[in-house]
N, C-alpha and C positions, 0 to 999 in steps of 0.2 A: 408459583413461578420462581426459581431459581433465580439468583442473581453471579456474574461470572466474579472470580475471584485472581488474584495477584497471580496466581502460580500458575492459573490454566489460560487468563487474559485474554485473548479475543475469541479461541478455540472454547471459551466457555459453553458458549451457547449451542453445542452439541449434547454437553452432558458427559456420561457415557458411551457416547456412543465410537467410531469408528478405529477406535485404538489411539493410542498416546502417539506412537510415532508417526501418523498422519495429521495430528492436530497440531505436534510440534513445527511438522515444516509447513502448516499454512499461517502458524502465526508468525513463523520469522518470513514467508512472503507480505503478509498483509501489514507486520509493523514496517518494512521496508518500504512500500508500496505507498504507505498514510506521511511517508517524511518528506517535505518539501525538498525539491533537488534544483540541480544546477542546470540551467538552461542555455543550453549551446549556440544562443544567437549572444545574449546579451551578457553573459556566460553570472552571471546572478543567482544568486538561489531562490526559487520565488513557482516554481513549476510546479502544477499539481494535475495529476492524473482525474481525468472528465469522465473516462469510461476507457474501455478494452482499446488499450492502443493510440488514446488520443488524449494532449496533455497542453495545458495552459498553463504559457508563465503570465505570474499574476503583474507583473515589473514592465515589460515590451507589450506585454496583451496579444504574443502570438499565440498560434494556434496551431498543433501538430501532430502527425503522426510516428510513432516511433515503438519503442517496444514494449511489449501486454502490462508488464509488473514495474518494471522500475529501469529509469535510465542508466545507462552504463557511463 
């Protein structure tokens, strides 16, 4: 089993497979997506994405919907 490396980073775990320029932009979605953000009630940074579209700041302990990848 392969292990991923620095340069191909979260896109590792395809391998070879689906071409470079489709790995590149899923990892600048998915490092974007792993970064804790600002949460628009308590305006804090502390919010982490739960699943598709729904996001907990960890600070107020709400709970919400908003948009699939990362808040604006």
């Amino acid at each position: 089993m392969t292990t991923k490396s620095k340069k191909t980073k979260s896109a590792g775990r395809f391998g070879a497979r689906y071409g470079k320029t489709v790995r590149d932009k899923l990892v600048k979605v998915e490092t974007k997506q792993k970064v804790k953000q600002k949460c628009p009630f308590c305006e804090k940074e502390g919010v982490k994405r739960i699943s598709k579209g729904v996001w907990k700041c960890s600070r107020c302990e709400k709970k919400f919907a908003s948009n699939t990848f990362y808040l604006d």
